[in-house]
C-alpha positions, -999 to 999 in steps of 0.1 A, spaced: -108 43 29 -132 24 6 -124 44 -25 -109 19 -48 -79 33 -73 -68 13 -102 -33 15 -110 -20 3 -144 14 -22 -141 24 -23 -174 43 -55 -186 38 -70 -151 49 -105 -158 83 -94 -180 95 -73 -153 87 -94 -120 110 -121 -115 84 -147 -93 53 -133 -107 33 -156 -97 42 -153 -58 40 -113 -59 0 -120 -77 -11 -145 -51 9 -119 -20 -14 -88 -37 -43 -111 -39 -38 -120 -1 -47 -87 3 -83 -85 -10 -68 -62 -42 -82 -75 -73 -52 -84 -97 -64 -84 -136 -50 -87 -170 -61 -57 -193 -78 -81 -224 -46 -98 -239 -18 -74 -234 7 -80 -209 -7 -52 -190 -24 -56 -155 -48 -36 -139 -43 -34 -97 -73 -25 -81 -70 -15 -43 -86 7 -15 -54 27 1 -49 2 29 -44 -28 8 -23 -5 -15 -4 3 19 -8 -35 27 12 -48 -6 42 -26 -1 47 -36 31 44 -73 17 69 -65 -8 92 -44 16 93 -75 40 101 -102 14 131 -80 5 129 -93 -30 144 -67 -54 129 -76 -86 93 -65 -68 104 -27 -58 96 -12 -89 60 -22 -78 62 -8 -46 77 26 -65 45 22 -86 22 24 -57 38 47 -35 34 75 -63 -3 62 -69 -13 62 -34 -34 91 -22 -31 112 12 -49 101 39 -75 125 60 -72 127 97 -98 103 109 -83 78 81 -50 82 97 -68 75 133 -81 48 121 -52 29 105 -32 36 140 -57 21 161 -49 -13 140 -16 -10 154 -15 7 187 25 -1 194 31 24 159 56 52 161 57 82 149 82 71 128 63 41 110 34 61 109 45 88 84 69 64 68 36 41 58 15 71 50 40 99 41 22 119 63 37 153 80 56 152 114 26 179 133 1 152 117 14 117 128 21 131 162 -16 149 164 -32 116 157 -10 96 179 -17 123 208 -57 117 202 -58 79 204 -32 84 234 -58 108 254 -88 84 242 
């Protein structure tokens, strides 16, 4: 889960009301939040849990002006392998079925495979 993506969030500042809140919640993270030179691009860099940890951030804070972000990510966001899966339920052991394929938009068979294994562990 160590592979870092770079997503591109073009005109970051014009389209998020409270910028500066939603760059120090990414930042919270560990994701590394950068301007491209001097446009009013930014450049999100992320492993896929802190990309998984923002839009949970930004689904919490329930502020609109922030989903188009979270819309960003989810299309960037890459499918996890079975052990990464594994892994990222054993940070939560109370997870559902339910939470599980919501946060990864994995398939039904898979969340309950994985949730099976660290249940028989």
């Amino acid at each position: 889960m160590t592979e870092v993506q770079q997503i591109s969030l073009n005109s970051f500042v014009r389209k998020t009301p409270g910028s500066s809140a939603l760059k120090l919640k990414i930042r919270s993270t560990g994701a590394r939040l950068t301007r491209k030179g001097r446009s009013r691009n930014w450049l999100l860099q992320a492993n896929n849990q802190q990309i998984l940890e923002v839009i949970k951030l930004i689904q919490l804070s329930g502020e609109e002006g922030w989903f188009w972000v979270t819309k960003k990510l989810s299309e960037s966001k890459r499918q996890l392998n079975h052990e990464e899966l594994v892994l990222l339920a054993r940070e939560s052991p109370s997870m559902t079925v339910t939470e599980l394929m919501a946060m990864t938009d994995c398939k039904l068979a898979e969340a309950r495979g994985v949730l099976d294994q660290l249940e028989w562990e």
